[in-house]
Each structure stands twice: as C-alpha cells, then as structure tokens.
C-alpha positions in Angstrom: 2.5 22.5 -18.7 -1.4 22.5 -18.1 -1.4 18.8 -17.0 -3.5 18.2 -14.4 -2.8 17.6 -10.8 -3.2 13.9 -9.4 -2.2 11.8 -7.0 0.7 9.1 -7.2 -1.2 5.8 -7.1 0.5 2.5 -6.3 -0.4 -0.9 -5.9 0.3 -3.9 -4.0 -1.0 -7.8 -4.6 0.0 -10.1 -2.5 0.8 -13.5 -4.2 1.4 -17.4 -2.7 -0.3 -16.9 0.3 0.0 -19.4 3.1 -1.4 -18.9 6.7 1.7 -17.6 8.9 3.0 -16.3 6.3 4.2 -13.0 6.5 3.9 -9.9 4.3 5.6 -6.4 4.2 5.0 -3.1 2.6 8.1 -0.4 2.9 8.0 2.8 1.9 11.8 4.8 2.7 13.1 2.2 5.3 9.8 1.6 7.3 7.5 -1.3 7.1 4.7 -2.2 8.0 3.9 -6.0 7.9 0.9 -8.2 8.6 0.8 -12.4 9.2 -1.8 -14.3 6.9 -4.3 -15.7 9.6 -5.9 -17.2 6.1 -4.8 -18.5 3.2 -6.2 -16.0 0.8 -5.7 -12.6 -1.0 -8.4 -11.0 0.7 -7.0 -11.7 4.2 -3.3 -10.1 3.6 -5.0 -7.2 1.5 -7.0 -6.5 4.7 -4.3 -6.9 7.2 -2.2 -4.6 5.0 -4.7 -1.6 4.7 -5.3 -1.8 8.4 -1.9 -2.5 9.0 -0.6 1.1 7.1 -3.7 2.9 8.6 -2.8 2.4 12.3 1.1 2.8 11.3 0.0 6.0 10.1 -2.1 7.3 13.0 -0.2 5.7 15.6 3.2 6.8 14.7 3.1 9.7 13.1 5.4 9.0 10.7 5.1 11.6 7.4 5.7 8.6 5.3 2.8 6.9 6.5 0.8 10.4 7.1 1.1 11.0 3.4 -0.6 8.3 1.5 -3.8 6.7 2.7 -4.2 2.7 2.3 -7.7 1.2 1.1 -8.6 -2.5 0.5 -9.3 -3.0 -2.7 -10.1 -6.9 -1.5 -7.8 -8.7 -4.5 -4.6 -5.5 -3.9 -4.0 -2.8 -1.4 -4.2 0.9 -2.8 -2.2 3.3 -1.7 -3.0 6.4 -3.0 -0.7 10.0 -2.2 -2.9 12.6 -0.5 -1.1 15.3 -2.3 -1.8 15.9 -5.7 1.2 17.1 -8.0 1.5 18.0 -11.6 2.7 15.7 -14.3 3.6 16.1 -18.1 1.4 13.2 -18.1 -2.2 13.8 -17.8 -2.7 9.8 -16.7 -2.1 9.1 -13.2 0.8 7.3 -12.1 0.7 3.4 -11.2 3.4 1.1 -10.2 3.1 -1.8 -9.1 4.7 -2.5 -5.7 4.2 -6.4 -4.8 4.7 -6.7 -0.9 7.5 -9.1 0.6 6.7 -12.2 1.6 8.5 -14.5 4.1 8.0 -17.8 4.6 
C-alpha cells in the first residue's frame, strides 16, 4: 500500500575475537574477509567496513556496488542504497554475524 520506501538494513557483530583470527562477510557467493590485527570488536568492525568499501570500488561487483558499509565501532552496517516499499512501515533488520575462522 502507502508504506514508505526504505532501505534494507543489516547488521554484523563480530564475536570471540582473537588476533589472526579471521572474519568473513558474504553476500551471494562473494566475501569479503578481514584478519583481527587486535583483539577487539572495534578492530574487525573497522577492517570489515573498509574491507566491503574497497571490494565495492575496486571490483565493481553489483553486490558490493549496492549496499554501502559504515563502522558503527561495536557492528558493521550495511545499509541497501536503494530504497523499496514494504507492507511494513519499519525498516528491515537482520542480523547477519560474520564467519569466523580460527
């Protein structure tokens, strides 16, 4: 109906962070991942956002093109720069905790 337009909003907190550890976000098939340099949220969350960023300029990928990354210092924000109309008038969020390996 008359719902507004927004943008998709997800989420992504990184958990159990270890130095050399590394984390992944994927969006359909490709990943972009970042290695703690220190043990702490803030550190992943910022490799992350710059992580995406460069993906998205670098590459030119349209999955990376179309949502922009920000670092939100305790998660990473990635926020759809289309908006679309929902039946909700709340935007959507979903978390999306990134992979970690060992």
């Amino acid at each position: 109906g008359d719902a507004a337009a927004v943008a998709q909003e997800s989420r992504a907190t990184p958990a159990n962070v270890e130095v050399g550890a590394v984390f992944t976000l994927t969006v359909t098939g490709n990943a972009v991942s970042f290695t703690a340099t220190a043990a702490t949220v803030a550190n992943v969350t910022a490799g992350l956002t710059t992580a995406w960023n460069d993906a998205t300029a670098a590459e030119g990928k349209p999955e990376f093109a179309e949502v922009t990354a920000s670092n939100q210092t305790t998660y990473v924000k990635l926020l759809g720069d289309t908006k679309v109309r929902s039946r909700s008038r709340a935007p959507r969020q979903t978390a999306v905790p990134p992979t970690r390996r060992p």
